[in-house]
N, C-alpha and C positions, 0 to 999 in steps of 0.2 A: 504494500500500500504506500502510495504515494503521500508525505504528510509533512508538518509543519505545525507551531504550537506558537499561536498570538492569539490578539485581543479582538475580542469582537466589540464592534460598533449598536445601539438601538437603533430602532426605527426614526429616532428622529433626528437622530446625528448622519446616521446615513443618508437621510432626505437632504440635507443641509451639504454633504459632500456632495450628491448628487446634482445640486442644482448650481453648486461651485463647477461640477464637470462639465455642465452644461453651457454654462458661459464661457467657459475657454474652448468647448467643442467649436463654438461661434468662429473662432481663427483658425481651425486648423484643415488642411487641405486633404491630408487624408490620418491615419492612425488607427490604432484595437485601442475600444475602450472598454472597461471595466465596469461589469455590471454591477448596477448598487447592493445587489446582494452579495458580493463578493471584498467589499471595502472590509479591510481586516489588518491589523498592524502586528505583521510577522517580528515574533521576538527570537524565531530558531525554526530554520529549513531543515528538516530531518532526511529532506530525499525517499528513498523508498526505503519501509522499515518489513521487519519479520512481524509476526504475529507474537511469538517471544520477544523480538527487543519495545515492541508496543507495551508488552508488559509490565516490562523492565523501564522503558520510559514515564510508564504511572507512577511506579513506587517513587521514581528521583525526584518528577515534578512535583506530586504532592507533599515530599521532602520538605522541597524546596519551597513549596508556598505555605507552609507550617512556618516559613519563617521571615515568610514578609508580608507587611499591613498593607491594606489597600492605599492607592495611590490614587493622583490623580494628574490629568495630560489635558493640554489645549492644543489648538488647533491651530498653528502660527503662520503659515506663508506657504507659498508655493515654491516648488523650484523642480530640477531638472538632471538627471542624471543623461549626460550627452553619449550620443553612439556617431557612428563613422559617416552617415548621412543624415542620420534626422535626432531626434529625442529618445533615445533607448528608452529612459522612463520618466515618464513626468507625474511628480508627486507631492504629498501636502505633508508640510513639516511638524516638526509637535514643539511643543514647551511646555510646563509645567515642573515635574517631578523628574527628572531626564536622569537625575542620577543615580533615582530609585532604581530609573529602568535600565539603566547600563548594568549597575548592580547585580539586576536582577539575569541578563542576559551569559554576562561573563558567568554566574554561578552556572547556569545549564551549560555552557560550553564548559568547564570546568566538568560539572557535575556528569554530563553525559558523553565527553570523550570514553571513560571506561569499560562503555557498553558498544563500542562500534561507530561512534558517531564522530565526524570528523569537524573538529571547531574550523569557523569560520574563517577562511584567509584577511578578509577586508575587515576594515574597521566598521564595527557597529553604527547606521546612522537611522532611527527608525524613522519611518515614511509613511503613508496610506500612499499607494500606487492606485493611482485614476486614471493614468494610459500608456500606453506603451507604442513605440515605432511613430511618432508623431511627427509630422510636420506642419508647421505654422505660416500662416501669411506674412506673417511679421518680426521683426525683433521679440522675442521671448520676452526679455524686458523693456518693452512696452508693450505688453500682454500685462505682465505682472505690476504692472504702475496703472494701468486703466482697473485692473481688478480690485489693487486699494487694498485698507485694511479689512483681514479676517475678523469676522463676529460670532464665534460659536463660542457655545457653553462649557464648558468645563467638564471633560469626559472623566468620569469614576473608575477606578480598575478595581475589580474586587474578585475575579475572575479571570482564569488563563483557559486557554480551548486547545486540544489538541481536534488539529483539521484533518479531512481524507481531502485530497486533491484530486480530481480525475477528468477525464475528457467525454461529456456524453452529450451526444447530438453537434457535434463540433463546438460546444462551450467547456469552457474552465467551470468545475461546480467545485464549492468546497464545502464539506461537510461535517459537523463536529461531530467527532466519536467520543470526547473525554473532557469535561470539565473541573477547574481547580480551584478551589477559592482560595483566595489568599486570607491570611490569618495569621497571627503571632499567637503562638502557645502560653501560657500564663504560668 
């Protein structure tokens, strides 16, 4: 199974990404975008796992979320991960608690090398990805100066998902198989 373990977004947070996608969809000439059920902030690509290391992935995260209190993330800017001809990914930034979440990432990469999982080469930068392979009519930034300051709410983390990723009907679907709440033991 194809999987990965981030945060999921509500319905109304997601509407609020969605309609941010929708205004930059306005310049762009062509790209794949990302459907609003699929907005989710990956804090660890597991790639494909066993039905055993799945296991073995339960015990460490709920570990690990025994020992952290919920947080919380906003929603801060846009920006751009650039590829050889167009936009590789374009995506929405966070602020808030940032070093809760780094924290929080390094321990799963720490925590689940032992089991088969290979820590991440690049440095941690988390994102919501709203499109990928994009190209725009304009300067990017002056895309991002007409869009202005970000207005959302203050996203809660109190909860970690482990995802299935899979391809059905020519879409990306991802699915949660495993939830984790976060909590500090007493």
């Amino acid at each position: 199974m194809r999987a990965f373990i981030g945060i999921d977004f509500d319905k109304e947070q997601k509407r609020k990404i969605n309609e941010l996608q929708q205004r930059l969809r306005r310049y762009a000439i062509r790209g794949r975008w990302k459907h609003i059920d699929n907005f989710h902030l990956t804090l660890k690509f597991l790639d494909d796992i066993s039905p055993s290391q799945q296991k073995q992935i339960d015990n460490v995260v709920k570990e690990i979320c025994r020992t952290v209190k919920p947080f919380s993330l906003n929603i801060k800017d846009i920006g751009v991960f650039e590829g050889r001809d167009s936009i590789r990914v374009l995506w929405i930034g966070l602020g808030g608690d940032l070093e809760e979440l780094r924290a929080l990432h390094r321990r799963m990469e720490e925590l689940l090398t032992p089991i088969g999982l290979i820590p991440e080469k690049r440095s941690y930068k988390p994102h919501i990805t709203i499109g990928q392979d994009i190209v725009f009519e304009c300067d990017f930034q002056q895309i991002r100066d007409s869009i202005g300051k970000l207005d959302f709410s203050p996203v809660s983390v109190n909860t970690l998902h482990l995802f299935k990723s899979e391809q059905i009907a020519n879409k990306r679907v991802y699915t949660k198989v495993s939830d984790y709440n976060l909590f500090v033991l007493q």
